[in-house]
N, C-alpha and C positions, 0 to 999 in steps of 0.2 A: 504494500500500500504506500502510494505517494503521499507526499505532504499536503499537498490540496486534497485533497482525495482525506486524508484526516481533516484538516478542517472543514469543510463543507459537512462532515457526517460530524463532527463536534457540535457545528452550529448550528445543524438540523435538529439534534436533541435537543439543544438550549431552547432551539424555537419551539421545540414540540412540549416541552414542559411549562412553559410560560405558557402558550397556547391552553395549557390543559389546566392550566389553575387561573385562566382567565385576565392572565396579565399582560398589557400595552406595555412595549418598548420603553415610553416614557414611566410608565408606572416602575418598572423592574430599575432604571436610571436613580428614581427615584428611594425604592428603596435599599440600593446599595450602599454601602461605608464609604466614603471617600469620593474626591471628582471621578466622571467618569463624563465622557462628549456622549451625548447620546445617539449619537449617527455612529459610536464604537459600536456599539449593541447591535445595529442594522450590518458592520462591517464583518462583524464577528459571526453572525448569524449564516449569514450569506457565504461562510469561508473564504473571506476578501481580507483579514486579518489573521495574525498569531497571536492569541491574546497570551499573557502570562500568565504565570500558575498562581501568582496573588489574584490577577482579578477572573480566572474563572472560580477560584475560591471563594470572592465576594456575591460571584452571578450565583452559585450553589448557596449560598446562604440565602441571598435575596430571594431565590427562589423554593429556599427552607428545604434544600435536596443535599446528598453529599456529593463532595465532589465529583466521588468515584462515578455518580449516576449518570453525569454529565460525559464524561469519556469513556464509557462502558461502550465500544461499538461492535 
């Protein structure tokens, strides 16, 4: 598996979880720790970015999921 090819299926979950507990892009921006550009969340989603392992740590929390669940692919 490529690199694009993990992220796109990273930010497929991210997307599918947010989706499934009913949370907007901005909502999930919103309840993370720290800045974050909310156009990151649409970059990351999309596997258009490499986020780091702090802030997919902060998107599992904001999304009250563990990390692991987010990179299970």
């Amino acid at each position: 598996m490529d690199k694009s090819e993990i992220l796109k299926k990273v930010g497929k979950r991210i997307k599918e979880v947010r989706l499934q507990n009913g949370i907007s892009q901005a909502d999930l921006v919103g309840r993370m720790q720290g800045e974050i550009d909310p156009t990151n969340i649409s970059r990351i989603e999309s596997g258009r970015t490499n986020p780091t392992v702090f802030t997919l740590f902060r998107i599992a929390e904001a999304l009250e999921v563990k990390a692991k669940d987010l990179l299970d692919l």
